[in-house]
C-alpha positions as CSV (number, residue, x, y, z in Angstrom):
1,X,172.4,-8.6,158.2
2,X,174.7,-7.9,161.3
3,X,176.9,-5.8,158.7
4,X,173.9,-3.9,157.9
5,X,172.8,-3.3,160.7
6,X,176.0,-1.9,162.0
7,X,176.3,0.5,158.7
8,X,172.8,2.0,159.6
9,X,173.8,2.4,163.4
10,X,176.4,4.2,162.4
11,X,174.5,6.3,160.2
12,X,171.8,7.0,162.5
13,X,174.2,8.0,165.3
14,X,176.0,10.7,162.9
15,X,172.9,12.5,161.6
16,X,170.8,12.5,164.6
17,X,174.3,13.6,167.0
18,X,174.4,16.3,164.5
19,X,171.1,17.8,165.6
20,X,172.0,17.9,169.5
21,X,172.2,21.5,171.1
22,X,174.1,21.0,173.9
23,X,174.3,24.4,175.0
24,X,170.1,23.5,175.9
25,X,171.5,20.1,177.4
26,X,174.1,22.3,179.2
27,X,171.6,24.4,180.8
28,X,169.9,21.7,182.7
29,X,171.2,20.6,186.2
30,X,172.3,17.1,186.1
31,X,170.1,14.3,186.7
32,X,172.3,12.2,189.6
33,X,171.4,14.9,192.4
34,X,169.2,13.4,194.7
35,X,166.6,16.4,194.1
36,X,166.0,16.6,190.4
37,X,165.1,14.8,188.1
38,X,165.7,15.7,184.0
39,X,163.5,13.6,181.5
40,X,165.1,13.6,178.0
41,X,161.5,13.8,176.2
42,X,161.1,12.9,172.3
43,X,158.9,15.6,171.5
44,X,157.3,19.1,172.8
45,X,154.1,18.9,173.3
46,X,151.9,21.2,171.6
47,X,149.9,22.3,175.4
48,X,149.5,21.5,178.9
49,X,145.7,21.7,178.4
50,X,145.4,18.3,179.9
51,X,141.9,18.1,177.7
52,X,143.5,19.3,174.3
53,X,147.2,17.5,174.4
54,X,148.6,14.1,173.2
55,X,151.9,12.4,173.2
56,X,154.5,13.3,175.3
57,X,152.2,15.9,176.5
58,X,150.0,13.5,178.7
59,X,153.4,12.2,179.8
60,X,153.9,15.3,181.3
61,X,149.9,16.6,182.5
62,X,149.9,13.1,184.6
63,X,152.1,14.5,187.1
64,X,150.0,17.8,187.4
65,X,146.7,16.7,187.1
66,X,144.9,13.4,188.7
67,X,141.8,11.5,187.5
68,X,139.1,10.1,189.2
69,X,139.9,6.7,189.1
70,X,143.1,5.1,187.4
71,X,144.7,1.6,186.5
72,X,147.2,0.5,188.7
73,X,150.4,-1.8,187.3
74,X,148.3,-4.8,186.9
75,X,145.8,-2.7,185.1
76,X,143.3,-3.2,187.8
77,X,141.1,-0.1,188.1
78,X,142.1,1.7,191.5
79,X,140.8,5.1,193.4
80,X,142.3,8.4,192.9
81,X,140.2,11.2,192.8
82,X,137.3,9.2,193.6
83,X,137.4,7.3,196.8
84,X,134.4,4.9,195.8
85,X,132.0,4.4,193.1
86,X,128.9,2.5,192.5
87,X,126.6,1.6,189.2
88,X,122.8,1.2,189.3
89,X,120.8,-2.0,188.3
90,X,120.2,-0.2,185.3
91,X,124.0,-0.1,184.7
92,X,123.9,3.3,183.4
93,X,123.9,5.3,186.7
94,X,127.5,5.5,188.3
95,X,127.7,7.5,191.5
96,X,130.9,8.3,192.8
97,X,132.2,9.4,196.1
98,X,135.0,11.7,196.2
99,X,138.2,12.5,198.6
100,X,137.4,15.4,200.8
101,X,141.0,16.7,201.5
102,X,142.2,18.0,198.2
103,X,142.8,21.1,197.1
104,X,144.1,22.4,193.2
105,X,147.7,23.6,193.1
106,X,145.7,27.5,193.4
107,X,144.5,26.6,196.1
108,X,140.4,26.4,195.0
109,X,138.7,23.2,196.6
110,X,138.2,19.9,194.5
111,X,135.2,18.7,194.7
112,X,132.0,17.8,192.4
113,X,131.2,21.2,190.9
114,X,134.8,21.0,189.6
115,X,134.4,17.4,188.3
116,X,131.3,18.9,186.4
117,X,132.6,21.8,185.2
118,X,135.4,19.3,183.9
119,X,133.5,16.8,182.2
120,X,131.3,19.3,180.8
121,X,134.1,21.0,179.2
122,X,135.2,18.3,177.7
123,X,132.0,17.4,176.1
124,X,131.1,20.9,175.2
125,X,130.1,21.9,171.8
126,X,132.4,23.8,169.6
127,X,135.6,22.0,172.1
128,X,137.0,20.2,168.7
129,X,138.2,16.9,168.7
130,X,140.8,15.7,171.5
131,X,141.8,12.5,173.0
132,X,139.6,13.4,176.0
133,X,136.6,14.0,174.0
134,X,137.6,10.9,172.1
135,X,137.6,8.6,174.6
136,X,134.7,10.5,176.8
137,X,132.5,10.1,173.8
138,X,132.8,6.4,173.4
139,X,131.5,6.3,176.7
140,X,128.3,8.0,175.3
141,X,128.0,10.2,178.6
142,X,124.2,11.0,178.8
143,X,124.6,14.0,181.9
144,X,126.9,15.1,185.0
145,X,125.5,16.1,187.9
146,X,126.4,17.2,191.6
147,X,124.3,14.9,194.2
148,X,126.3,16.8,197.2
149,X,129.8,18.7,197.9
150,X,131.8,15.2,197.5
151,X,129.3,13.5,195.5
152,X,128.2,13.5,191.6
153,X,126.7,11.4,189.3
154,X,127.6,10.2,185.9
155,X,124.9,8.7,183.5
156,X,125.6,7.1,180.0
157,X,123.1,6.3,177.5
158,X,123.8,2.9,178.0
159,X,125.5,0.4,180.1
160,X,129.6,0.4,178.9
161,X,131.5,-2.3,180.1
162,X,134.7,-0.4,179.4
163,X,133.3,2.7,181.6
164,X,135.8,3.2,183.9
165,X,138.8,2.6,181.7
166,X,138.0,5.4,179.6
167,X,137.1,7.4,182.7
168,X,140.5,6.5,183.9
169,X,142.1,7.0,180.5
170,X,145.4,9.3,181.0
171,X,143.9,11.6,178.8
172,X,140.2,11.3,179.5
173,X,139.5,12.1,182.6
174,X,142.1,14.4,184.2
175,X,140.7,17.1,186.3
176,X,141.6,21.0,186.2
177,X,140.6,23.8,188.1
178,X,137.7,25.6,187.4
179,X,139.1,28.4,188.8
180,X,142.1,28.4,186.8
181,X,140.3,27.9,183.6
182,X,138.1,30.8,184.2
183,X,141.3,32.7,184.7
184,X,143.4,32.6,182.3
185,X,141.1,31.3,179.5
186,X,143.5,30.3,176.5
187,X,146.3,30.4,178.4
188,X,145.3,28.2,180.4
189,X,147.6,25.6,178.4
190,X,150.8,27.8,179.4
191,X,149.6,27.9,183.2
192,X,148.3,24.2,183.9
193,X,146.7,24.0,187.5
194,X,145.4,20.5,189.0
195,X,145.4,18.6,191.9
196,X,148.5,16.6,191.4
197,X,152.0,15.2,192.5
198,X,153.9,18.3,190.9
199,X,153.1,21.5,190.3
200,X,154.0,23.6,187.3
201,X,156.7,26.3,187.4
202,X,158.0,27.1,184.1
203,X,158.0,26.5,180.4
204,X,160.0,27.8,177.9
205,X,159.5,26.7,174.3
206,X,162.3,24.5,172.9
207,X,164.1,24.1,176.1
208,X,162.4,22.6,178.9
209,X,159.3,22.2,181.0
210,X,159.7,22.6,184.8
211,X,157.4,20.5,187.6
212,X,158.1,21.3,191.6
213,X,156.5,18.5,194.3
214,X,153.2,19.9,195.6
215,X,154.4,19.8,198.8
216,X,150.4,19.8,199.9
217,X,149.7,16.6,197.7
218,X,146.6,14.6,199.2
219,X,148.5,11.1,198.1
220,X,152.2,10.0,198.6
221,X,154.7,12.7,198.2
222,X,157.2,12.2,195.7
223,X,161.0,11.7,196.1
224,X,162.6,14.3,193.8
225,X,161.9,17.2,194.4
226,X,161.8,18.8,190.4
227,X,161.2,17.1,187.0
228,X,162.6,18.7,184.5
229,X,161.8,17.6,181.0
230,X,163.6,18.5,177.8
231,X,162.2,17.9,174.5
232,X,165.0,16.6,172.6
233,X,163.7,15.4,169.3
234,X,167.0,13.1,168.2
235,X,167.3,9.9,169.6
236,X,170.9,10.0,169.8
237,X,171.1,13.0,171.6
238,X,168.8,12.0,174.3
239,X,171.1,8.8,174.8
240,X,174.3,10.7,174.5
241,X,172.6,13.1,177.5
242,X,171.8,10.1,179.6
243,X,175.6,8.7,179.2
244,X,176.9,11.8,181.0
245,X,173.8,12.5,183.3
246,X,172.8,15.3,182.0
247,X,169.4,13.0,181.7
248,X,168.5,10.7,184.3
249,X,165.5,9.3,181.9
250,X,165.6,8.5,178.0
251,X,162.8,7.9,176.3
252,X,162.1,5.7,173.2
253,X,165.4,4.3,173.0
254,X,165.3,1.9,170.0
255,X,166.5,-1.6,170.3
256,X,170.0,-1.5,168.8
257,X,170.7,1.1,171.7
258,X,168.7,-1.1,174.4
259,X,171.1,-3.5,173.3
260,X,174.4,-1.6,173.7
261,X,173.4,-0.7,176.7
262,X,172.8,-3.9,178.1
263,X,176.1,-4.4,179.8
264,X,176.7,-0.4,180.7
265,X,177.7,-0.1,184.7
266,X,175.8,3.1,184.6
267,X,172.4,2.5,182.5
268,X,169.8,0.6,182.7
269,X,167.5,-0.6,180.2
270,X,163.7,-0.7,180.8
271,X,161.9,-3.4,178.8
272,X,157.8,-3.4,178.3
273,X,155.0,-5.0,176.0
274,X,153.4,-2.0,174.2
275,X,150.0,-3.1,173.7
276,X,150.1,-2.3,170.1
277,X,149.5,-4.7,167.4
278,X,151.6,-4.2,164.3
279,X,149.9,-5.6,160.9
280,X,149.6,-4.8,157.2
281,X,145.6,-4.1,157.4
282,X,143.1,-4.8,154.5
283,X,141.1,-3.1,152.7
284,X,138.8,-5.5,152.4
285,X,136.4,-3.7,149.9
286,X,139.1,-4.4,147.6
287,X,138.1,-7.0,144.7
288,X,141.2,-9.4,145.7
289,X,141.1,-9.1,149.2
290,X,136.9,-9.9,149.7
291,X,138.0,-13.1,149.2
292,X,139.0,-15.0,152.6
293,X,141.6,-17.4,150.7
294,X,143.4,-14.1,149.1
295,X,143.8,-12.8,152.8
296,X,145.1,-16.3,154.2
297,X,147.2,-16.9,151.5
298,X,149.5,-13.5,152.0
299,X,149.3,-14.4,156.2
300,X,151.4,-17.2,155.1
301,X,153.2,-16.2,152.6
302,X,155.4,-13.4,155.3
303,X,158.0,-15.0,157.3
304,X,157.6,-13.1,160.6
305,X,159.5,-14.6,162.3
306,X,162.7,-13.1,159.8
307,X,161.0,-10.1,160.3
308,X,161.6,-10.1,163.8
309,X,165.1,-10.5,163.4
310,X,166.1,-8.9,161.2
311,X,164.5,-5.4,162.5
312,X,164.0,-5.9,166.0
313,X,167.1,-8.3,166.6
314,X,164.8,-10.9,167.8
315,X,163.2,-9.2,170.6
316,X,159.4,-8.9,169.6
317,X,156.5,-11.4,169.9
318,X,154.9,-12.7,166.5
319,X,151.1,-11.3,166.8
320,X,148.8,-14.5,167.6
321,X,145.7,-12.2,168.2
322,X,144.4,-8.5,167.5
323,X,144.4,-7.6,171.1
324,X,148.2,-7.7,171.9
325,X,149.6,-9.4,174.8
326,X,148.6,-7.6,178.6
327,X,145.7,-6.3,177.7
328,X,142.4,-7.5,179.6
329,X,140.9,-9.7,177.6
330,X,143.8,-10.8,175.5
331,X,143.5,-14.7,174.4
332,X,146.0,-16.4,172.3
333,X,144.5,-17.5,169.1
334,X,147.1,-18.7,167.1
335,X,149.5,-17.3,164.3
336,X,149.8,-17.9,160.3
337,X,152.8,-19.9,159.9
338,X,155.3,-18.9,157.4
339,X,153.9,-21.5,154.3
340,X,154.5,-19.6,151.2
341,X,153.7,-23.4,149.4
342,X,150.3,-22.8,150.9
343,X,150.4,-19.6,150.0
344,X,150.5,-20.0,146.5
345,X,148.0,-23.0,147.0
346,X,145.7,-20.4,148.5
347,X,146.3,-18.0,145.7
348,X,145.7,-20.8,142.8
349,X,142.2,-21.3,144.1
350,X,141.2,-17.9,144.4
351,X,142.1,-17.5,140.4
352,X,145.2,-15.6,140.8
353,X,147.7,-18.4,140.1
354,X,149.5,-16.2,137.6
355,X,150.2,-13.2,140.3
356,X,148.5,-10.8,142.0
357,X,149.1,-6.9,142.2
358,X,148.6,-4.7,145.6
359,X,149.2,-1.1,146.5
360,X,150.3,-0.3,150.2
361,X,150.5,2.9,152.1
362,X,152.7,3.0,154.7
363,X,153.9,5.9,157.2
364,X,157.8,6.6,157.4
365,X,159.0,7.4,160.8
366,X,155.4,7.2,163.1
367,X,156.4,3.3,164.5
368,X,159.9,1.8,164.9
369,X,161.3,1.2,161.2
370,X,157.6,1.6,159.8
371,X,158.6,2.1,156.3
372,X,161.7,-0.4,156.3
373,X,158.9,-3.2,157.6
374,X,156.6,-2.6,154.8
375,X,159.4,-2.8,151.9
376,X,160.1,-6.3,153.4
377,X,156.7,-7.5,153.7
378,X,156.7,-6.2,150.2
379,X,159.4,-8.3,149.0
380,X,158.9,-11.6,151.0
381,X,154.6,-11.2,149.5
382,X,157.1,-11.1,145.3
383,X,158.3,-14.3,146.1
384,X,154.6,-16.4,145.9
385,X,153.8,-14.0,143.3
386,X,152.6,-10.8,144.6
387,X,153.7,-7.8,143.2
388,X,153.5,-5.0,146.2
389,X,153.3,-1.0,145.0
390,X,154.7,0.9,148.6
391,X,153.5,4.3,148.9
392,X,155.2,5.9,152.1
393,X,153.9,8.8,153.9
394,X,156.3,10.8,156.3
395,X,153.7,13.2,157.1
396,X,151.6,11.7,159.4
397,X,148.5,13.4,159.5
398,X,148.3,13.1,155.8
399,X,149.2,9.4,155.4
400,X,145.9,9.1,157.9
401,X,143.7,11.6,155.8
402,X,144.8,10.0,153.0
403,X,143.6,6.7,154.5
404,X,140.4,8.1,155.5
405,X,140.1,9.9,151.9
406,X,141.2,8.4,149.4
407,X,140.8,4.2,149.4
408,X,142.6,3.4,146.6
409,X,144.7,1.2,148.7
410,X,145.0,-2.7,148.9
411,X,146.5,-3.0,152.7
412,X,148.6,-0.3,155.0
413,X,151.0,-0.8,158.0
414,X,149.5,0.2,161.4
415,X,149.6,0.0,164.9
416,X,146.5,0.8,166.9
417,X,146.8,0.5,170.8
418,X,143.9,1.2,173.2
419,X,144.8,4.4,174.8
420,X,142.1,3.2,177.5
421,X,143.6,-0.2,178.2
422,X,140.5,-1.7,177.6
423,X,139.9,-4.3,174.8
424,X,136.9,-2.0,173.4
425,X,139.2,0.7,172.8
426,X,140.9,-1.5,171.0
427,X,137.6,-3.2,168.7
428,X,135.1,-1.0,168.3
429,X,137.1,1.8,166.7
430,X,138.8,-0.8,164.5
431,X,135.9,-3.3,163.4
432,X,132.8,-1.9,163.8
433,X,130.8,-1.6,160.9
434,X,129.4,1.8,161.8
435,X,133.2,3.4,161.7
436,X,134.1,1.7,158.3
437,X,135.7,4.3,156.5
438,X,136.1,6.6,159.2
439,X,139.1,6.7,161.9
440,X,140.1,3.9,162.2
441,X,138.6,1.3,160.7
442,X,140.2,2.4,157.5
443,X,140.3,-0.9,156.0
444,X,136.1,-0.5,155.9
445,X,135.8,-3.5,157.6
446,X,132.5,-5.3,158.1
447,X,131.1,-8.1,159.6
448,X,127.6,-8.9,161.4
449,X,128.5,-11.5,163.5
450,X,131.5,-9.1,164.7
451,X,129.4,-6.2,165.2
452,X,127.1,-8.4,167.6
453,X,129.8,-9.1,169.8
454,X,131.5,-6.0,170.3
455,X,127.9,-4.4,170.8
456,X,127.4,-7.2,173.0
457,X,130.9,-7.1,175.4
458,X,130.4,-2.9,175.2
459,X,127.2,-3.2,177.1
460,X,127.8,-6.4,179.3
461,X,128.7,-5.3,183.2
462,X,130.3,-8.4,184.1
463,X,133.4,-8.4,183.5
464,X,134.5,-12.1,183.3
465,X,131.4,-12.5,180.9
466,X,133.0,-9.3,178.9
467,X,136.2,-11.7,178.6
468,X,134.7,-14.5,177.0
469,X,133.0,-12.4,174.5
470,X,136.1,-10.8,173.8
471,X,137.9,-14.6,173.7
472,X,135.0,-15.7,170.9
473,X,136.0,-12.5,168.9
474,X,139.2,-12.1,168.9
475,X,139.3,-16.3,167.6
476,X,136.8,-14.7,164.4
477,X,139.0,-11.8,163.9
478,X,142.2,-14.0,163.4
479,X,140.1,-16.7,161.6
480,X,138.6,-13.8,159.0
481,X,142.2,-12.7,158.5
482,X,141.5,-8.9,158.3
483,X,145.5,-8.1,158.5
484,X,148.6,-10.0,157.6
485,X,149.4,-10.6,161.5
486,X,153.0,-9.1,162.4
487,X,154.1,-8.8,165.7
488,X,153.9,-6.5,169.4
489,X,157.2,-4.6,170.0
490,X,158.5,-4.1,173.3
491,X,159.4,-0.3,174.5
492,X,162.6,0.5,176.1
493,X,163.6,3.0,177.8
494,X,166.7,4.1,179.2
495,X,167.3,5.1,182.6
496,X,170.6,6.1,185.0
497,X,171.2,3.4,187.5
498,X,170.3,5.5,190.1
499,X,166.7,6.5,188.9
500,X,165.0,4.0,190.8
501,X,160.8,3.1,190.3
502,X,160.3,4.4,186.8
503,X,156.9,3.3,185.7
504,X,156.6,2.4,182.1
505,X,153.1,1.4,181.0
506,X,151.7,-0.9,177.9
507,X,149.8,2.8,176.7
508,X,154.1,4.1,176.2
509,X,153.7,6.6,178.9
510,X,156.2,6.7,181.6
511,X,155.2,7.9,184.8
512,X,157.8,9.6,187.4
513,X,156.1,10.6,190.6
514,X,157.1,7.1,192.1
515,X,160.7,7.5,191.4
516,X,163.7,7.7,193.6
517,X,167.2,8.3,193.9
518,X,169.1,5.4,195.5
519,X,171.1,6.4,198.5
């Protein structure tokens, strides 16, 4: 195994180094001056529309823009925007107070007409879909309105536990201004204008995206003075750009690299949970996989464990729940040893002691070794019998519509995070029996006594009352065996020695306007 994982490094590193421009790397002021700072990005994002980008994109809009209200590092729900906030009785009425000294980068005044305008943009018809739609319609938002200059209320059609997580979301709730909008209309995705820690200077398409400190921030300024970031698609490129400094930040730096730059004198590697759980889901309308004992018996016949060290040289955490570890709410359930006697034991009784056959789908290039992961699981499931058919996808958006379209599947490989860092972002879209088919409970997944529970945490106020619910479900979820349980991944992410204070949170964005150069 060593062996091949030493061939594939070396592959890896030859075809991706051969994709590295460094006439674009050479353009960028180097990283180890005290006053900028050059992020190696994976991808471009498609706009700076803080309300129509994803990715790396909100990476980028959550240093120009600010939310209302935002999870801190213990994922504790802290002011930004908003100085206080209050809900009703009737648990539907928020009212929130907001700061009084803040002003957009254009210099038009925050205040509630622009969180209005805002949230009304966003829930407009005829918007399309987005992740700030997305996670602003979970909430079921019922009406905005201004109560004074520095005051506005928020009603929802119910009472949402989860409320100010997906207000908080670092795509759902970032403010823009009005003015700005009104301005430059389309282009208002070119010429991004919020109330943050940088301000936008420049973009230019393949090469880089430029932030300066707002100088006039209403919060802590930060220490450098420019963030430069670089969308540099190959991984090995990024990392070659941090060895000379041409990059002070890496992203997604995968863990054979994380490992050889353990010991570096002038790298260091950041480590961190991403709270996404990685399984082979059911599709549990499927004639073999109805039955419970089918779904138990291929839990235990996959030897996680191997998988874990074989891919991820040891360094992941088998999956014991469907809420991954970090996230509010998560309870340790429990994992399917690897029992492939049981397996087959499991198998007998559901009639298919003389073999079983499944088709997978799996993407190719969307998670870490996606596509390698679901040939093992393939040929670990052939040894109690079960013959695996892989179909791998590396278009993305197709292996999802083809999910969503067309469910001749038996199982597929996925990893769904909460983008809201709550556990409802996590359940509802997943389980619920009134998204069975649809994104993303693509494994058309149904159960009553599940659907009472997640209707009952969504609407339950109290939050150590929302944990227990959320503790009973997540012990039925595991015990229904909806997935083959594989494992949580940690993210790394490389960073110069120097770069001090990089945040890097479970939702795999990594925030800069903390950061400082060590003197």
């Amino acid at each position: 195994m060593r062996r091949t994982w030493g061939l594939l490094a070396a592959v890896l590193a030859a075809v991706l180094l051969a994709g590295w421009n460094p006439q674009v790397a050479g353009q960028v002021q180097r990283s180890i001056t005290n006053d900028t700072l050059t992020v190696a990005l994976g991808t471009e994002p498609s706009t700076l529309d803080p309300q129509r980008t994803s990715g790396d994109g909100l990476m980028v809009t959550k240093h120009i823009f600010n939310t209302l209200v935002f999870p801190d590092r213990n994922l504790v729900i802290r002011p930004e925007l908003a100085t206080r906030w209050a809900v009703a009785s009737d648990g539907v009425t928020w009212t929130f107070e907001l700061r009084r000294d803040v002003q957009f980068h254009d210099g038009t005044p925050f205040n509630a007409e622009a969180v209005v305008f805002n949230l009304r943009r966003a829930l407009g018809p005829g918007t399309g879909p987005s992740l700030t739609k997305t996670w602003l319609d979970m909430v079921d938002i019922d009406g905005v309105k201004v109560l004074g200059e520095y005051t506005v209320q928020i009603r929802t059609v119910a009472p949402f536990g989860g409320f100010l997580f997906n207000l908080g979301h670092i795509g759902g709730g970032l403010m823009m201004s009005p003015a700005s909008v009104q301005r430059f209309g389309r282009e208002i995705g070119v010429r991004p204008v919020g109330t943050g820690p940088y301000r936008f200077v420049e973009w230019v398409r393949g090469q880089r995206i430029v932030l300066e400190r707002n100088d006039t921030y209403w919060g802590p300024k930060p220490s450098y003075a420019r963030v430069t970031f670089l969308p540099i698609p190959e991984e090995a490129a990024r990392n070659a750009m941090l060895e000379t400094g041409e990059a002070g930040v890496s992203v997604r730096v995968s863990p054979l690299e994380a490992a050889r730059f353990a010991n570096s004198q002038q790298i260091q590697v950041i480590k961190a949970l991403v709270a996404r759980p990685f399984a082979m889901w059911f599709n549990v309308t499927r004639r073999p996989l109805r039955d419970i004992r089918v779904r138990k018996a291929l839990n235990h016949a996959v030897d996680k464990r191997e998988l874990i060290k074989a891919f991820f040289l040891g360094d992941a955490a088998i999956l014991d729940s469907v809420l991954p570890p970090g996230l509010p709410g998560y309870r340790s359930v429990g994992v399917y040893e690897y029992d492939p006697a049981k397996a087959k034991s499991l198998l007998a009784a559901a009639g298919y002691a003389q073999g079983l056959r499944l088709r997978a789908y799996c993407p190719h290039g969307r998670f870490t070794l996606d596509a390698e992961v679901c040939q093992a699981v393939a040929g670990q499931l052939a040894k109690v019998g079960v013959t695996v058919e892989v179909r791998t996808f590396g278009d993305y958006a197709a292996f999802l519509s083809t999910l969503e379209k067309e469910p001749e599947f038996d199982m597929y490989f996925f990893g769904w995070a909460s983008g809201s860092l709550d556990p409802d972002g996590a359940l509802w879209p997943t389980f619920a029996s009134e998204n069975a088919g649809l994104r993303w409970n693509f494994g058309r997944y149904r159960n009553a006594r599940v659907d009472r529970l997640i209707r009952a945490a969504r609407i339950e106020m109290d939050q150590s009352k929302r944990r227990q619910l959320y503790a009973e479900l997540q012990a039925i979820l595991v015990d229904d065996a909806p997935w083959i349980f594989l494992y949580t991944t940690y993210g790394y992410t490389g960073a110069r020695k120097q770069v001090k204070d990089v945040w890097v949170r479970p939702d795999e964005q990594i925030l800069f306007y903390n950061a400082y150069p060590a003197r």
